[in-house]
C-alpha positions as CSV (number, residue, x, y, z in Angstrom):
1,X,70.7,76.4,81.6
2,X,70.5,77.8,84.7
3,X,71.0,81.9,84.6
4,X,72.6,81.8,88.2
5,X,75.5,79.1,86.1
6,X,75.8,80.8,83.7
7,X,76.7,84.0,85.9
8,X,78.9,82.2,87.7
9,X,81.4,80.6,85.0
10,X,81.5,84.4,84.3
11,X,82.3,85.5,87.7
12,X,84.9,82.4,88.1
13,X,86.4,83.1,84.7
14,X,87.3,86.5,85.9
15,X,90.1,84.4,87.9
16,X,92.2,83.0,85.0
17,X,92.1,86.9,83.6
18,X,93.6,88.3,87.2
19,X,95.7,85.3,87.5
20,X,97.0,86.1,84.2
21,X,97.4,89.6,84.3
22,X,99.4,88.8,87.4
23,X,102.2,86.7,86.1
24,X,102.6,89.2,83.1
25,X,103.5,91.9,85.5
26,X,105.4,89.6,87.6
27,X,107.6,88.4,85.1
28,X,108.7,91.5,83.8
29,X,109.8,92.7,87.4
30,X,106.8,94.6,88.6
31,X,106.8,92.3,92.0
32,X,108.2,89.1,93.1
33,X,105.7,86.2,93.5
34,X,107.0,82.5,93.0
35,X,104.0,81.0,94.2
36,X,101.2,82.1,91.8
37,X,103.0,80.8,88.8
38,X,103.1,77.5,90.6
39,X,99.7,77.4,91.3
40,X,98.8,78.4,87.5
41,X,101.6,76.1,85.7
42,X,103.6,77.2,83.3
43,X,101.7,79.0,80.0
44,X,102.2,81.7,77.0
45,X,101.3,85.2,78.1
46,X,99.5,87.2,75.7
47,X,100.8,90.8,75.9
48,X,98.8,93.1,78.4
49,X,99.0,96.8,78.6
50,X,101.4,98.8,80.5
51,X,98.3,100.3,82.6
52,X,96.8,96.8,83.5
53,X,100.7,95.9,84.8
54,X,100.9,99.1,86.7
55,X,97.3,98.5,88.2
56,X,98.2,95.6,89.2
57,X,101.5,96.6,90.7
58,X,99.5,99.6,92.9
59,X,97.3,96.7,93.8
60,X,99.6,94.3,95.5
61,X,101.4,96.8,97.0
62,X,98.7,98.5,98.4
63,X,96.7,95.2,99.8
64,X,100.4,94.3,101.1
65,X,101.1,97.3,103.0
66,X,97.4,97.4,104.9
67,X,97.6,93.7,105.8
68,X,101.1,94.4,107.2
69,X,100.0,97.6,109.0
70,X,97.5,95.5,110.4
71,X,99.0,92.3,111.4
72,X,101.5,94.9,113.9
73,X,98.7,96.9,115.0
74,X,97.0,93.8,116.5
75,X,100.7,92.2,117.6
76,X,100.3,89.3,115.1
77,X,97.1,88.4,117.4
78,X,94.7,88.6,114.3
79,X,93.2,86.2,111.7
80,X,92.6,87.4,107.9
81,X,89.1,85.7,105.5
82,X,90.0,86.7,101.9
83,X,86.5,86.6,100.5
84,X,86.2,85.7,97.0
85,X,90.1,85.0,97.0
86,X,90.8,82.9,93.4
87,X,94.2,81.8,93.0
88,X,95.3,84.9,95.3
89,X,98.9,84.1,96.9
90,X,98.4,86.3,99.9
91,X,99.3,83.4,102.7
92,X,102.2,82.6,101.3
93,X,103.5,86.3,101.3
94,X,102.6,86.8,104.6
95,X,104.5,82.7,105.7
96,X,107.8,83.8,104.1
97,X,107.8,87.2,106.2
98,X,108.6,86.0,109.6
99,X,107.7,89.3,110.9
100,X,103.9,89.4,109.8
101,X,102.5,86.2,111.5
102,X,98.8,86.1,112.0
103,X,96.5,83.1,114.0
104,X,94.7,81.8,110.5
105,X,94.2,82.9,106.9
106,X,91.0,81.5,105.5
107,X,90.2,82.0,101.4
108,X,86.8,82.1,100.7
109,X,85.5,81.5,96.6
110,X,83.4,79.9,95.1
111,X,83.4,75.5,95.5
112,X,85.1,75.3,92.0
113,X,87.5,77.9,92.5
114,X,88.4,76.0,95.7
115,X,88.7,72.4,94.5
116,X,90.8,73.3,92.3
117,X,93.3,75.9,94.8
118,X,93.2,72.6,97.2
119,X,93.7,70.2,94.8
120,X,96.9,72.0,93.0
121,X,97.9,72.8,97.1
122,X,97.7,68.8,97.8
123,X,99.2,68.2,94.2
124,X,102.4,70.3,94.9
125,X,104.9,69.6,97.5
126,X,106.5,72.7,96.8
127,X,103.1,74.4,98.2
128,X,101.9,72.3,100.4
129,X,105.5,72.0,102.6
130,X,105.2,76.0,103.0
131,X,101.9,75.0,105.6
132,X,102.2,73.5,108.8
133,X,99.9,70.7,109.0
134,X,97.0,70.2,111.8
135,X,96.7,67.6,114.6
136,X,92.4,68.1,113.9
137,X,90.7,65.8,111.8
138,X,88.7,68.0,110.1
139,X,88.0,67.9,106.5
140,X,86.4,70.4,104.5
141,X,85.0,69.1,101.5
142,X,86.6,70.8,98.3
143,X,88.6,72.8,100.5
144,X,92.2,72.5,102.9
145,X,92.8,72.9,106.1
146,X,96.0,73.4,107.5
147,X,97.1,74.9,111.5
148,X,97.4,77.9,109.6
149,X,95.4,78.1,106.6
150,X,92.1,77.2,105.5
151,X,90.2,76.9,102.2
152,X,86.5,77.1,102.5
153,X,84.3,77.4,99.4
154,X,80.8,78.9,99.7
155,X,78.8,81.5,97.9
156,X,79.1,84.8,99.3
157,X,76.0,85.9,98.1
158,X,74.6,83.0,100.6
159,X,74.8,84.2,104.3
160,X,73.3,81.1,105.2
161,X,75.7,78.8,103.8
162,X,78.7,81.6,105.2
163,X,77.9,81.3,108.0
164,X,77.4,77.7,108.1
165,X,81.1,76.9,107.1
166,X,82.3,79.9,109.0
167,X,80.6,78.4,112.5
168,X,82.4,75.3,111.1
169,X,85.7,76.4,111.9
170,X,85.0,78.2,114.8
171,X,83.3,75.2,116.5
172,X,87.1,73.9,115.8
173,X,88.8,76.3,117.4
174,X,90.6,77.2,114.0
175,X,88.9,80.7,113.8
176,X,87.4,82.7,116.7
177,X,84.3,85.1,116.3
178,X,85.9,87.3,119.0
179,X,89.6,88.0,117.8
180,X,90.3,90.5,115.6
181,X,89.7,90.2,112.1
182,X,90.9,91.5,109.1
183,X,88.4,91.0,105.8
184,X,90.3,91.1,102.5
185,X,87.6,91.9,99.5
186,X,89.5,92.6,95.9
187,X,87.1,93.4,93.2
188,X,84.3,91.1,94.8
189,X,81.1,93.4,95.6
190,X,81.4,94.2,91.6
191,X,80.0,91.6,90.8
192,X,77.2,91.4,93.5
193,X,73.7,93.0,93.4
194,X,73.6,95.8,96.4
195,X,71.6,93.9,98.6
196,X,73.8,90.9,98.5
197,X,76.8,93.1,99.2
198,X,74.7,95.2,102.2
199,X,73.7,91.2,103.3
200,X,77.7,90.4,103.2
201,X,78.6,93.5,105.5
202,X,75.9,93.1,108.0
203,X,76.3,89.5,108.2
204,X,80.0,89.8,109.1
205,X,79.6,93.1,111.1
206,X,77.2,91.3,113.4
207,X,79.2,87.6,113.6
208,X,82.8,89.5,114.1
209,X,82.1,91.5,117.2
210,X,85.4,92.6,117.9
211,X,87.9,95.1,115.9
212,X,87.2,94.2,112.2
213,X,88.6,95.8,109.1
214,X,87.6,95.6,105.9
215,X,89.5,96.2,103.4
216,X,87.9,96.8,99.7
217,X,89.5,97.1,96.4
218,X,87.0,98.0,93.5
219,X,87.3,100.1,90.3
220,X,86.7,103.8,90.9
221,X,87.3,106.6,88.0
222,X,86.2,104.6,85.4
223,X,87.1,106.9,82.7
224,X,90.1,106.6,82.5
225,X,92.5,104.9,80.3
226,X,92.8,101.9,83.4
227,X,89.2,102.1,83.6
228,X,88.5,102.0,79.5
229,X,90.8,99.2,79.8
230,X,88.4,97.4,82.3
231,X,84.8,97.7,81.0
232,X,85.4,96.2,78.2
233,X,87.1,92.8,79.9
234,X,84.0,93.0,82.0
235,X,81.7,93.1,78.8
236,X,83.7,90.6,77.1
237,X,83.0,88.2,79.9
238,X,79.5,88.9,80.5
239,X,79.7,90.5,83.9
């Protein structure tokens, strides 16, 4: 088998153990989220650790607060990529908060992450009646577009292929190249080789010539009970 599979199943398995750790926090009152357990379905929890909870609570919270800071620095003029975004929930945080509208949200991750995100979005009405549908024609093969929101799968280790769907949209008019931009990146570089990551940044540094942001969430102070915690999820898948 191919090595490059294999380190992907690893990479996408990382997903169910976020998405996971998520609704264990969430439903014992650490934040509200209705939409992720949709998109997961209902299952048995197995008991997490009051320091993965609270490290997921600070960060939520914190992602939260600098997407909403940014959103009313720009005046709601702004679009957001989540790169390497899983079953994140983001747009639908930002859509119920009539306050913190944006142009487009596009999630990013890799094709099989994305089917199945589009699929379940396509599946459930309860999901797909929170986004306003297009007038454009365009399809997006294992992905979803909608006038707000977009699901684009491609391998972010792959500038190429980036910026091949990226140029996609913007030939569309859904994104523009121009407008400001707000790059979400949770616990993503991690799990890229430096020169992938240093590919990523220059790539998008270059293509988004106007006021970008990026906003990065990785593990720091990994000695610690949190990071303890953390290595040995990582080593368990693989990673």
């Amino acid at each position: 088998m191919d090595k490059r599979a294999v380190d992907n199943s690893n990479i996408i398995e990382t997903n169910n153990d976020a998405c996971h750790c998520k609704l264990y926090a969430i439903e014992r009152g650490y934040w509200n989220d209705p939409y992720l357990k949709i998109l997961v379905g209902s299952t048995q929890q197995e008991r997490r650790t009051p320091e993965i909870s609270l490290g997921y609570y600070v960060r939520v919270h914190g992602v939260r607060y600098l997407i909403e800071k940014f959103i009313k620095l720009t005046n709601n003029d702004c679009q957001i990529i989540n790169l390497g975004c899983g079953f994140d929930t983001t747009v639908f945080y930002l859509l119920d908060n009539e306050n913190l509208r944006f142009k487009h949200f596009v999630d990013i991750d890799f094709e099989e992450i994305t089917e199945l995100k589009s699929n379940k979005i396509h599946r459930l009405s309860s999901l797909r009646n929170k986004l306003p549908m297009d007038n454009k024609s365009l399809k997006i093969p294992c992905g979803f577009h909608s006038s707000l929101y977009t699901i684009l799968p491609a391998d972010l280790r792959n500038t190429t292929q980036l910026d091949n769907q990226l140029k996609l949209l913007a030939t569309n008019s859904i994104i523009d190249f121009t407008k400001p931009t707000l790059f979400l990146s949770e616990c993503v570089l991690i799990y890229m080789s430096n020169e992938h990551s240093l590919n990523l940044l220059k790539y998008l540094s270059q293509t988004f010539s106007q006021c970008c942001l990026f906003l990065n969430f990785e593990q720091i102070n990994m000695n610690d009970r949190f990071g303890e915690i953390m290595f040995e999820n990582l080593k368990q898948r693989s990673c």
